[in-house]
MARRO-936637 format. One record per residue (C-alpha): residue number from 1; x, z, y. Coordinates in steps of 0.02 Angstrom, whole numbers. Example, Ala and Ser with C-alpha at 12.3 -4.5 7.8 and 13.67 -1.06 7.14 Angstrom:
residues 2
pos; X; Z; Y
1; 615; 390; -225
2; 684; 357; -53
//
This chain:
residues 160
pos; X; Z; Y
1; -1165; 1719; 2046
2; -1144; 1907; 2049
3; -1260; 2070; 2015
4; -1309; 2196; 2138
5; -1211; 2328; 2025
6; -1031; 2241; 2038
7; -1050; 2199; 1830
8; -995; 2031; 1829
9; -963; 1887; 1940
10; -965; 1698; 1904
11; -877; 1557; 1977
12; -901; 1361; 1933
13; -753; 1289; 1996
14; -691; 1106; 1982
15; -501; 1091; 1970
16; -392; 937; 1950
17; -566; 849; 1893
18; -608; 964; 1762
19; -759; 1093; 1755
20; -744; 1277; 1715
21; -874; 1409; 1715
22; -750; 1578; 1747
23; -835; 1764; 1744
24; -777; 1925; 1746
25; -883; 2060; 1657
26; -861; 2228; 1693
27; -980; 2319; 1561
28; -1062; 2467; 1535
29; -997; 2601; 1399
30; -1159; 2592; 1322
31; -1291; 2454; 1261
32; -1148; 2327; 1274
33; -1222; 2190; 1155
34; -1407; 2198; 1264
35; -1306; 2204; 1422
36; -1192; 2051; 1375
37; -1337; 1952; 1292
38; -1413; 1945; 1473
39; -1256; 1917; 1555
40; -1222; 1779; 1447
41; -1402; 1728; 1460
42; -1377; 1699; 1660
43; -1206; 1618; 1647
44; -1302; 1501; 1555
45; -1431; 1446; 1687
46; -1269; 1376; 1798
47; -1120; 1357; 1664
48; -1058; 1196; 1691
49; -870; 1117; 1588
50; -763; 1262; 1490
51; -834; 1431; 1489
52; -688; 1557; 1516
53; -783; 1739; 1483
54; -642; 1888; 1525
55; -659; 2048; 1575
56; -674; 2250; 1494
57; -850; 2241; 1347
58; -794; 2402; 1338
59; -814; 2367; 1140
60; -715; 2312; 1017
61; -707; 2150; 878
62; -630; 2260; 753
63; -619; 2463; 763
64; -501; 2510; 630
65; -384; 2403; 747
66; -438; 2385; 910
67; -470; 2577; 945
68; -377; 2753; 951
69; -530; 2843; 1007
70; -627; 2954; 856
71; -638; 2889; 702
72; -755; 3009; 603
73; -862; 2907; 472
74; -1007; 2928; 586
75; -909; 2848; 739
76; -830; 2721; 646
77; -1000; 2668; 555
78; -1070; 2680; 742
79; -911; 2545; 808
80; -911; 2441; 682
81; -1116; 2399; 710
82; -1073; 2343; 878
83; -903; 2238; 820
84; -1040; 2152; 722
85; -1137; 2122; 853
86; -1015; 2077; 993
87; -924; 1950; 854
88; -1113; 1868; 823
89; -1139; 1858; 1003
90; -972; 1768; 1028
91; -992; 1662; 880
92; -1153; 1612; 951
93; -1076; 1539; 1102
94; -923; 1481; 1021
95; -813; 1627; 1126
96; -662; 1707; 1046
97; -553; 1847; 1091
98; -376; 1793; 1169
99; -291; 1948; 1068
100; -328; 1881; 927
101; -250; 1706; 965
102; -92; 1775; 985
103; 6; 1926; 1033
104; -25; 2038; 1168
105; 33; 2221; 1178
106; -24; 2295; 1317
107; -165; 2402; 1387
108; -346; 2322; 1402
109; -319; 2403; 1581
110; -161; 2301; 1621
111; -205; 2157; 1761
112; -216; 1984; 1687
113; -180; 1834; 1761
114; -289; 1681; 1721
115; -153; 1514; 1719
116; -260; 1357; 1685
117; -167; 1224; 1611
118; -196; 1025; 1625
119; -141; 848; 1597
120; -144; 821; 1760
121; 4; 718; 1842
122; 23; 609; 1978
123; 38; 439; 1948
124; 161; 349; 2099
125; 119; 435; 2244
126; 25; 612; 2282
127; -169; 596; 2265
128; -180; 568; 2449
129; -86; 537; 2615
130; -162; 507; 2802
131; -152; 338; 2827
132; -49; 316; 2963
133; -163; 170; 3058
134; -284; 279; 3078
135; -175; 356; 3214
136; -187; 204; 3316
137; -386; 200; 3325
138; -430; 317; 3493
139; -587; 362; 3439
140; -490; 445; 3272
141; -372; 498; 3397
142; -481; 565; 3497
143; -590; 678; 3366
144; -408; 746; 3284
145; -360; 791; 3449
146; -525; 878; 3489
147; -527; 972; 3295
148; -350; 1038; 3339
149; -402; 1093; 3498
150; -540; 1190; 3409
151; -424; 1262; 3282
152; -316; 1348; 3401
153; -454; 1410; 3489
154; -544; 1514; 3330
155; -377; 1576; 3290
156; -320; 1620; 3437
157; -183; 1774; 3409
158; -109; 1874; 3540
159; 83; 1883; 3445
160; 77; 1682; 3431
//
């Protein structure tokens, strides 16, 4: 699920038998909370297993620490309204903010890479193999032979 404006896109994705709901929200630099509150409001409507919410809120959970930019009482007042309200928003769907689970020095415009860790593990033998009888059968034989034919023929390349 994506917007017409390129704000966010969602992905439910089942890997190694587990659920997760991934988006990416790219949001505006102002009326962040209303902005995420209907983001978060359609993620909803197809969120399936773990949520995993990333992206630039272009806001911040705590001002006096998350921010260089102007700090003026009237600014700071002005940030630390919206902290509240971002940190009530993720509270309310039980969200938190990776830099604060451990830490991360870097730019909020650095690239991240998402690594998505299970218990996963094979058991005997990978999950699954071609069972070789079905080579025998010419009718399976026959449809493999047809498929591969197929293949080559979409990607058919001039250097190959």
């Amino acid at each position: 699920m994506a917007d017409p404006q390129g704000r966010f896109l969602t992905l439910v994705a089942l890997i190694n038998e587990a659920t997760y709901t991934i988006a990416n929200v790219y949001a505006p630099n102002n009326n962040q909370r209303d902005f995420l509150t209907k983001v978060l409001s359609r993620i909803e409507g197809v969120q399936q297993g773990v949520l995993v919410l990333k992206g630039d809120f272009n806001c911040v959970h705590d001002p006096t620490l998350d921010s260089t930019s102007d700090k003026t009482p009237v600014r700071l007042k002005t940030l630390q309204k919206l902290a509240k309200q971002l940190n009530s928003l993720f509270d309310s769907y039980n969200l938190y903010d990776v830099w604060r689970a451990g830490t991360i020095e870097w730019s909020d415009h650095t690239p991240v890479i998402l690594t998505l860790a299970d218990k996963f593990a094979f058991k005997n033998k990978p999950p699954w193999c071609l069972n070789e009888l079905l080579l025998q059968d010419p009718q399976f034989s026959l449809i493999m032979a047809t498929e591969v034919d197929n293949y080559f023929a979409v990607n058919d390349t001039t250097d190959t």
